[in-house]
Biopython code that builds the backbone (N, CA, C, O; Angstrom):
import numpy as np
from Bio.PDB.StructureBuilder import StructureBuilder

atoms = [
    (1, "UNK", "N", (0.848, -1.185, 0.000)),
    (1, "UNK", "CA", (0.000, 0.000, 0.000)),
    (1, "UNK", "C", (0.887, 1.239, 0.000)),
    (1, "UNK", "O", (1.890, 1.214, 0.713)),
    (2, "UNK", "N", (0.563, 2.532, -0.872)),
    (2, "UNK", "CA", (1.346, 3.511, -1.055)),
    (2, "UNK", "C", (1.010, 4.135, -0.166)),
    (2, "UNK", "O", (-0.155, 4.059, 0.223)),
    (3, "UNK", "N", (2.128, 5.137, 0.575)),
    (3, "UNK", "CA", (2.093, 6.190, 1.365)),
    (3, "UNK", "C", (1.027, 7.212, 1.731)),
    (3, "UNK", "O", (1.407, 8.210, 1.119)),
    (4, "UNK", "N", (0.091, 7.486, 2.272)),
    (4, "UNK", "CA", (-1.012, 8.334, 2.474)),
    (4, "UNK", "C", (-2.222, 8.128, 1.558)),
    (4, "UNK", "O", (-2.999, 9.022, 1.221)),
    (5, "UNK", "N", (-2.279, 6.982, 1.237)),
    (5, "UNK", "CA", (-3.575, 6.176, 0.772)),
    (5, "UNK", "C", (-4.292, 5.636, 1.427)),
    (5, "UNK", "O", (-3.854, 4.775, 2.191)),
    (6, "UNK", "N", (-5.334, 5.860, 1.393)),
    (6, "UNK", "CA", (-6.461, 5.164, 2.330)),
    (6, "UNK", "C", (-6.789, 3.862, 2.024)),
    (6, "UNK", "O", (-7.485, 3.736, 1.016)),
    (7, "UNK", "N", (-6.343, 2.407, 2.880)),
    (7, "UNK", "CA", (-6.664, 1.501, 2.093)),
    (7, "UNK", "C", (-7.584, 0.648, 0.919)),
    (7, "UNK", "O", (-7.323, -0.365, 0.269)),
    (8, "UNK", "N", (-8.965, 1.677, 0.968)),
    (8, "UNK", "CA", (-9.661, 1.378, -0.182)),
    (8, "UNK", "C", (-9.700, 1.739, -1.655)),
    (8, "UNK", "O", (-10.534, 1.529, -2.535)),
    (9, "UNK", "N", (-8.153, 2.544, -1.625)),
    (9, "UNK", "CA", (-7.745, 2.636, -2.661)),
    (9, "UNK", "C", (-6.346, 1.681, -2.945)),
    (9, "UNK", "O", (-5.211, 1.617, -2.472)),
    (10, "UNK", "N", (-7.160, 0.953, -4.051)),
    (10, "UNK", "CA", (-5.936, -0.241, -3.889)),
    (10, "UNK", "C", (-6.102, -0.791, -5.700)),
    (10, "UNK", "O", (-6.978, -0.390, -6.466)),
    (11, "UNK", "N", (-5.233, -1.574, -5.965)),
    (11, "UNK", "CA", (-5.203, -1.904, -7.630)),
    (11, "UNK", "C", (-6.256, -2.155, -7.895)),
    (11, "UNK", "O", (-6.376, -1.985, -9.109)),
    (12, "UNK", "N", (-7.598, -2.640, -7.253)),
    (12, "UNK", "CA", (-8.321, -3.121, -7.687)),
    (12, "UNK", "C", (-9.708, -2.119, -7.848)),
    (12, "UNK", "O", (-10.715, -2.300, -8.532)),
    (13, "UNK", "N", (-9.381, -1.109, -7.031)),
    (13, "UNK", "CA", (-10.244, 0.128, -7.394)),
    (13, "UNK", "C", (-10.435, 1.095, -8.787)),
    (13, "UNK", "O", (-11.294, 1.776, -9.348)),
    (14, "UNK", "N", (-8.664, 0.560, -8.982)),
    (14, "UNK", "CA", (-8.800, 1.401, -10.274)),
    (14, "UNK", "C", (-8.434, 2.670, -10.274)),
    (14, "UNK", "O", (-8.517, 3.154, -9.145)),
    (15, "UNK", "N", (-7.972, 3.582, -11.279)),
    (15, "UNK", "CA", (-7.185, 4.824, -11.172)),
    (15, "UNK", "C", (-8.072, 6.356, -10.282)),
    (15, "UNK", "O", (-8.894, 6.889, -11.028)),
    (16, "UNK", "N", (-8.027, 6.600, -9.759)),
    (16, "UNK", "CA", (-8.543, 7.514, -8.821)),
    (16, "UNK", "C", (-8.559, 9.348, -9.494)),
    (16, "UNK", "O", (-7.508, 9.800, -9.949)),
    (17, "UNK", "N", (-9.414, 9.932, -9.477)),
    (17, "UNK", "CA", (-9.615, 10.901, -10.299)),
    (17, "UNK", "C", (-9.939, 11.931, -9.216)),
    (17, "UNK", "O", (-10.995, 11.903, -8.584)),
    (18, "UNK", "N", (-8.733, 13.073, -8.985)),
    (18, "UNK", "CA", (-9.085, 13.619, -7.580)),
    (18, "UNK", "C", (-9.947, 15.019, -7.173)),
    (18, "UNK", "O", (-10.135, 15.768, -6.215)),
    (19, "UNK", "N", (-10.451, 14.783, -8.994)),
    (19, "UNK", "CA", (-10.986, 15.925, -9.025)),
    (19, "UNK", "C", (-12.633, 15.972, -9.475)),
    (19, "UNK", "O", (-13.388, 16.769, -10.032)),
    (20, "UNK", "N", (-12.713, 14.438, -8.802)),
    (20, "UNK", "CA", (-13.912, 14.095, -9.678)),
    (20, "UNK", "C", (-15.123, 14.484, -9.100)),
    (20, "UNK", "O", (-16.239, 14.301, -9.586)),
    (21, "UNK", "N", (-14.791, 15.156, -7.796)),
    (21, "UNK", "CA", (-16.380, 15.847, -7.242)),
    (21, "UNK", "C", (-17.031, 17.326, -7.815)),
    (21, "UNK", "O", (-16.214, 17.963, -8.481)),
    (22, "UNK", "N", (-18.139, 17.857, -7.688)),
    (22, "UNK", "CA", (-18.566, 18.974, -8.286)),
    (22, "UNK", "C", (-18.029, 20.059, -8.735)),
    (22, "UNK", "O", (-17.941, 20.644, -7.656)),
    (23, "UNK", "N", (-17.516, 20.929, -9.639)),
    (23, "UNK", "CA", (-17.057, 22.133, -9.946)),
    (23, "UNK", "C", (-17.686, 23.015, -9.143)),
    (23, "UNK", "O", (-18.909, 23.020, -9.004)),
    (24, "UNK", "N", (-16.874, 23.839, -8.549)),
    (24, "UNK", "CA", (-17.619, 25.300, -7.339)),
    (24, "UNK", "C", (-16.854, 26.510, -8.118)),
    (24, "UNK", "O", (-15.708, 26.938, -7.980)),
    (25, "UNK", "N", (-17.700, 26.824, -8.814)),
    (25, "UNK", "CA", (-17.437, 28.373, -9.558)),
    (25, "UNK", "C", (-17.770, 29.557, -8.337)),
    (25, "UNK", "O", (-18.730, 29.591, -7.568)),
    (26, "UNK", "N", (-16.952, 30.227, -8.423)),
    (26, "UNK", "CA", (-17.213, 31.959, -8.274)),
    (26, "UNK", "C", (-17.855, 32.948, -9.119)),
    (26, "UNK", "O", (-17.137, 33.122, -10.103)),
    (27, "UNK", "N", (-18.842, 33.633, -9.160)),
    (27, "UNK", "CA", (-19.073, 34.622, -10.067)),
    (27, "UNK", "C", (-17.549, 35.625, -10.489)),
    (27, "UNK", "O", (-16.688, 35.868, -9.643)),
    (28, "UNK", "N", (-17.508, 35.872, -11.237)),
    (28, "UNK", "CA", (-16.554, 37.137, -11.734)),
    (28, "UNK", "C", (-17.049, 38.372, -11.679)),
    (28, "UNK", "O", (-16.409, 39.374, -11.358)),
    (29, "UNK", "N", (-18.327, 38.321, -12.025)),
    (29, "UNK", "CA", (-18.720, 39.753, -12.178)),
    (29, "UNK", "C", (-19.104, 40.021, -13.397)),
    (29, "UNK", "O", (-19.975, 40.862, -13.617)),
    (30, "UNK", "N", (-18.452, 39.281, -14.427)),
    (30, "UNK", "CA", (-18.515, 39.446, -15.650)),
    (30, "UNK", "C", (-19.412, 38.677, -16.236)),
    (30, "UNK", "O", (-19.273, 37.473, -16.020)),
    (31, "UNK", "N", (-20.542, 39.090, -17.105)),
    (31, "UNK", "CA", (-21.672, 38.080, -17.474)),
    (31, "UNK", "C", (-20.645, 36.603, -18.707)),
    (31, "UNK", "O", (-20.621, 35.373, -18.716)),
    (32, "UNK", "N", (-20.002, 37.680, -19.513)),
    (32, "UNK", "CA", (-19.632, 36.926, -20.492)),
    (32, "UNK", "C", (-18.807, 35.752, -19.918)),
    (32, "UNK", "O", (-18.965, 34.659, -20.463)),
    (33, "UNK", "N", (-17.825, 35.863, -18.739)),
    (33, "UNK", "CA", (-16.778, 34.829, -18.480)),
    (33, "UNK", "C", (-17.676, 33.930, -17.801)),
    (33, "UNK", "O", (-17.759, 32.725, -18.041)),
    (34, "UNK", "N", (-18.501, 34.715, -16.744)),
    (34, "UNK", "CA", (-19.460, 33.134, -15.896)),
    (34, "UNK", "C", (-19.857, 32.981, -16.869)),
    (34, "UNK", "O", (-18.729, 32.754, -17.307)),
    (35, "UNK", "N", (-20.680, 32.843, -18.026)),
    (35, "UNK", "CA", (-21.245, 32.305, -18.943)),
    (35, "UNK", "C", (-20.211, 30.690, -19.324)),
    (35, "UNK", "O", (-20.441, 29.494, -19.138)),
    (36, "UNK", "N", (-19.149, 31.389, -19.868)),
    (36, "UNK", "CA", (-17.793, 30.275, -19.919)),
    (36, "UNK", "C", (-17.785, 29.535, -19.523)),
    (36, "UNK", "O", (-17.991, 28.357, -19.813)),
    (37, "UNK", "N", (-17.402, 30.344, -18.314)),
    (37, "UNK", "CA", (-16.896, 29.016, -16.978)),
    (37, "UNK", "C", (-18.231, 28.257, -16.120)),
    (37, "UNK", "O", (-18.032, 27.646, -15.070)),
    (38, "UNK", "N", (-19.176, 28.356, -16.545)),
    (38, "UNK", "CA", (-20.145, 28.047, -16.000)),
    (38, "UNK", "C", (-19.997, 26.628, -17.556)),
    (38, "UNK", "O", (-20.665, 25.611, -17.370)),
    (39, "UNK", "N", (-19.495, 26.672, -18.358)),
    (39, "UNK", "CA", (-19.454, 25.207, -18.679)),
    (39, "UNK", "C", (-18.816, 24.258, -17.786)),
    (39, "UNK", "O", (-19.436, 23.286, -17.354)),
    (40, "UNK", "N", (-17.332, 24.548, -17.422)),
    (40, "UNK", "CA", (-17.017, 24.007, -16.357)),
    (40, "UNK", "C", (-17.684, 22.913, -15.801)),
    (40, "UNK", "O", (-17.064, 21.907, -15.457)),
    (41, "UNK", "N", (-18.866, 23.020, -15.688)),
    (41, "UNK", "CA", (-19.525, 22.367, -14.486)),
    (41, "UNK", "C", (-20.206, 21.010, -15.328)),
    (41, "UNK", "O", (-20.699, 20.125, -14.628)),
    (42, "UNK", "N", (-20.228, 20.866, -16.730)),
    (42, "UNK", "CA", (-19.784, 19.823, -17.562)),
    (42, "UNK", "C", (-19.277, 18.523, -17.661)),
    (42, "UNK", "O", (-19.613, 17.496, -18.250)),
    (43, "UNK", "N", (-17.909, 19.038, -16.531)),
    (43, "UNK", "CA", (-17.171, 18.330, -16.601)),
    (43, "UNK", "C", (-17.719, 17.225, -15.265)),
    (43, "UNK", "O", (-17.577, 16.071, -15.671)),
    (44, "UNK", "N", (-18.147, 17.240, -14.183)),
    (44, "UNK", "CA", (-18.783, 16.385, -13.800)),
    (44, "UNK", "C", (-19.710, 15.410, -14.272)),
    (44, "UNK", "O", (-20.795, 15.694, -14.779)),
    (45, "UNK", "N", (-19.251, 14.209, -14.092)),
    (45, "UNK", "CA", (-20.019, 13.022, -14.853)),
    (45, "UNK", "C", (-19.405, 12.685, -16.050)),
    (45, "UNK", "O", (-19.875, 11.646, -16.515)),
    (46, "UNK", "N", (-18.235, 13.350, -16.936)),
    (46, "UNK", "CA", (-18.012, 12.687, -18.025)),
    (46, "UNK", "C", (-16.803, 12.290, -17.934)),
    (46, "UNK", "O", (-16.076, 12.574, -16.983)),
    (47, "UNK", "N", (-16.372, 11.403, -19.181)),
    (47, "UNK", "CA", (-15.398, 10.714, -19.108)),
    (47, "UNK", "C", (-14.042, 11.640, -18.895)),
    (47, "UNK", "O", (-13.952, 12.682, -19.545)),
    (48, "UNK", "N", (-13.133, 11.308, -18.107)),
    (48, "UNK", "CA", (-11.838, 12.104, -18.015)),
    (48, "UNK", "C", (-11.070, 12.193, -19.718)),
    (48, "UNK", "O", (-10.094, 12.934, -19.835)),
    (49, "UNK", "N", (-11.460, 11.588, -20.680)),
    (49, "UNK", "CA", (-10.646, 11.769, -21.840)),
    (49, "UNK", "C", (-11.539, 12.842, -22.055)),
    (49, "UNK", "O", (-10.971, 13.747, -22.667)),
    (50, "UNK", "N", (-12.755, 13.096, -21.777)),
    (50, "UNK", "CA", (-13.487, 14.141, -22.793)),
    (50, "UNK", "C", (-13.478, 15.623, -22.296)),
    (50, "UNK", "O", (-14.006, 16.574, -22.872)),
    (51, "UNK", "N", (-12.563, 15.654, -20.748)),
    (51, "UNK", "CA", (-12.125, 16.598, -20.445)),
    (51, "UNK", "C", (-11.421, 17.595, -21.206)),
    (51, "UNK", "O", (-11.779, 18.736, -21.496)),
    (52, "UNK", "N", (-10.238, 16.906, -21.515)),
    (52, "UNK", "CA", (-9.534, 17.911, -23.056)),
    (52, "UNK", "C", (-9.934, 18.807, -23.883)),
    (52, "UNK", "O", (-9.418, 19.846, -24.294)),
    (53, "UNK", "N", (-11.297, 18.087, -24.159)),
    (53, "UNK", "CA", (-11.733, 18.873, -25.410)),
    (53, "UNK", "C", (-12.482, 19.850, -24.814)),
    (53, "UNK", "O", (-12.361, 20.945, -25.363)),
    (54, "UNK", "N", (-13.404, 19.807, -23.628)),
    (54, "UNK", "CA", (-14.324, 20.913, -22.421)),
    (54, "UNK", "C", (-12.490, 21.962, -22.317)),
    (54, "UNK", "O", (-12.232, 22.939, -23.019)),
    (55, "UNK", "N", (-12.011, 21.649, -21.784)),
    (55, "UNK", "CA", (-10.937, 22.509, -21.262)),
    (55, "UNK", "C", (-10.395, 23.498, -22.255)),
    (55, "UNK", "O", (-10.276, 24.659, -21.863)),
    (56, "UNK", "N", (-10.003, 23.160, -23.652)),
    (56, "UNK", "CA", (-9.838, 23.711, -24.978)),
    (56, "UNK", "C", (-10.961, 24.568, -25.284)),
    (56, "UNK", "O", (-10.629, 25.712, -25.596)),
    (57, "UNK", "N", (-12.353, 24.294, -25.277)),
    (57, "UNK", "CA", (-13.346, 25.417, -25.804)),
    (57, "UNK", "C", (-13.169, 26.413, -24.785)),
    (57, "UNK", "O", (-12.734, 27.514, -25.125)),
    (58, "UNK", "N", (-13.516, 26.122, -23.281)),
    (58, "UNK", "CA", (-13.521, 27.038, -22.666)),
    (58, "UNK", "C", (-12.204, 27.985, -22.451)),
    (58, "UNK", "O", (-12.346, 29.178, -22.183)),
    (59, "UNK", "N", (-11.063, 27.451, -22.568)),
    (59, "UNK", "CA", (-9.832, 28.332, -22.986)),
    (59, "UNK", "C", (-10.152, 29.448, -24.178)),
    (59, "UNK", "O", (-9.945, 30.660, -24.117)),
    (60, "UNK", "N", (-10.756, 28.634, -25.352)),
    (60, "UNK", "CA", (-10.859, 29.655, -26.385)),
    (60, "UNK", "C", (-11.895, 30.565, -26.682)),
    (60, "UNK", "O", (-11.812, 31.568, -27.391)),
    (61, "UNK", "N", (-13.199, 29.988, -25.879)),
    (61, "UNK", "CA", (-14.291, 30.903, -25.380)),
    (61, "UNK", "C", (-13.503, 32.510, -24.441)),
    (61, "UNK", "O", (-13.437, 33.586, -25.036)),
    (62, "UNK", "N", (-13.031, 32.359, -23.086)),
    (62, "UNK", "CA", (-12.327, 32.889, -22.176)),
    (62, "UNK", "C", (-11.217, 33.928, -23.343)),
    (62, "UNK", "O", (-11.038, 35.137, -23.196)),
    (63, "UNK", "N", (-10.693, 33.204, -24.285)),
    (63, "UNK", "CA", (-9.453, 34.367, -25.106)),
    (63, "UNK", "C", (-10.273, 35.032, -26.406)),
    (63, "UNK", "O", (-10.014, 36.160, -26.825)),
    (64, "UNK", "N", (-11.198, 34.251, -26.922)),
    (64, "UNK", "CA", (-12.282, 35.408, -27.538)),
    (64, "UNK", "C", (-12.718, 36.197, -26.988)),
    (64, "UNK", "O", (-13.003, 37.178, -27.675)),
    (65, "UNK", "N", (-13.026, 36.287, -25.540)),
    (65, "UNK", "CA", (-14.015, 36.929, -24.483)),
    (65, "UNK", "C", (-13.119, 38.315, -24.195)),
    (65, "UNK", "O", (-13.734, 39.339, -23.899)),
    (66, "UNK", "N", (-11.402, 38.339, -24.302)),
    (66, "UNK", "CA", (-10.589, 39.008, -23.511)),
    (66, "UNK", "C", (-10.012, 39.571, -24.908)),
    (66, "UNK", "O", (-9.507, 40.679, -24.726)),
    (67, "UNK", "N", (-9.934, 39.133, -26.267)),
    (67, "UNK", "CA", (-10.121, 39.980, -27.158)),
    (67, "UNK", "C", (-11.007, 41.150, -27.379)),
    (67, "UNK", "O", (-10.617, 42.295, -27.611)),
    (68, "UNK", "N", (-12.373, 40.706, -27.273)),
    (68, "UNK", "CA", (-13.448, 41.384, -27.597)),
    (68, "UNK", "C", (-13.092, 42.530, -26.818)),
    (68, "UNK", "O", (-12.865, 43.622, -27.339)),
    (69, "UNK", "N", (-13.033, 42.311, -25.550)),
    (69, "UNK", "CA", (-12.208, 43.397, -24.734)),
    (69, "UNK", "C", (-11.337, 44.035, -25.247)),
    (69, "UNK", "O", (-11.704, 45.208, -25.317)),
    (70, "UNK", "N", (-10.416, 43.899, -25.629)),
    (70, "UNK", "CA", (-9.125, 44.577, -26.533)),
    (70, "UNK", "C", (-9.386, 45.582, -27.774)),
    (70, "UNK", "O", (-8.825, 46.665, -27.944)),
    (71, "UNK", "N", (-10.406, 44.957, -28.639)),
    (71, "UNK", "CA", (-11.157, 45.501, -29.719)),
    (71, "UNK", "C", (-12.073, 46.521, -28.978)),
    (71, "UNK", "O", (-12.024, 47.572, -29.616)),
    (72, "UNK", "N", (-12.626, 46.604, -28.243)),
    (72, "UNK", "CA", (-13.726, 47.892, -28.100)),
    (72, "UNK", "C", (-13.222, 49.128, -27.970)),
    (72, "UNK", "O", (-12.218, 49.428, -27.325)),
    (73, "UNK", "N", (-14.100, 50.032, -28.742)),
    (73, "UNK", "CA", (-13.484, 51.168, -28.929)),
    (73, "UNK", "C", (-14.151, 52.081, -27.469)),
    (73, "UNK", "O", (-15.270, 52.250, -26.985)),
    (74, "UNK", "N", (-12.595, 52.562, -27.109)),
    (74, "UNK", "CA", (-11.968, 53.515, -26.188)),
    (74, "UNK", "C", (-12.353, 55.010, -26.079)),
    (74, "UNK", "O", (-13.178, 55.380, -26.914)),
    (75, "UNK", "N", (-11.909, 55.928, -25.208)),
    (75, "UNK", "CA", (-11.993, 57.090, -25.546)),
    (75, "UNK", "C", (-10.626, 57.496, -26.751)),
    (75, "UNK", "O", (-9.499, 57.004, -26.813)),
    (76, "UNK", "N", (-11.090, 58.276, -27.376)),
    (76, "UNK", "CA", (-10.056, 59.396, -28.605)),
    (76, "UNK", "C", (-9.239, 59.608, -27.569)),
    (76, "UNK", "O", (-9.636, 59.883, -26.437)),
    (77, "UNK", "N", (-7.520, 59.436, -28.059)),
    (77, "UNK", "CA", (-6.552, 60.491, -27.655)),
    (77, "UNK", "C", (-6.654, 62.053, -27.701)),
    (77, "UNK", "O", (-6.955, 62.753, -28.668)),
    (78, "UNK", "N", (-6.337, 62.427, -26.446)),
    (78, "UNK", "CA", (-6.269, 63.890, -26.871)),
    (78, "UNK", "C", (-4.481, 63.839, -27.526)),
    (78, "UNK", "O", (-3.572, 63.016, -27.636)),
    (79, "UNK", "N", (-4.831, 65.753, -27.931)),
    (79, "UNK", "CA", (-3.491, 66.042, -28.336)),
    (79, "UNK", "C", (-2.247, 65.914, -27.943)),
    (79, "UNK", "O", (-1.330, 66.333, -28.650)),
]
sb = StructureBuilder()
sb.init_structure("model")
sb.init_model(0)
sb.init_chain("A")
sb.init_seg("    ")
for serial, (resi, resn, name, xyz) in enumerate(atoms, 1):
    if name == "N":
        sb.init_residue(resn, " ", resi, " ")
    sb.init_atom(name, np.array(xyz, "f"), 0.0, 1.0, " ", f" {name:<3s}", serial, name[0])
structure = sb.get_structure()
């Protein structure tokens, strides 16, 4: 038995996933990012391979989101 394992985790349990209980989001404040990250919560119940692909949209959701930001028009320079 490995070091700070609880014995019912053992070969026969099978690989242990330590993140496999509920997603607990924070609001941001921001409608558009909770929107995002409120997929997040997705990820409970599905297979750990199909994580990847949840983690990738919401990355590229989140850097469209922080563009759009970048693009909006500002106040004019003064002189």
């Amino acid at each position: 038995m490995a070091e700070g394992f609880p014995e019912a985790v053992g070969a026969a349990a099978g690989p242990v996933d330590p993140f496999a209980g509920p997603v607990e989001l924070e609001e941001t404040g921001h409608p558009g990012v909770d929107d995002v990250l409120a997929r997040l919560e997705a990820l409970e119940g599905t297979p750990t391979e199909a994580h990847v692909a949840l983690y990738e949209d919401v990355h590229q959701r989140l850097r469209d989101t922080l563009t759009a930001l970048d693009n909006r028009p500002g106040p004019t320079p003064g002189p």
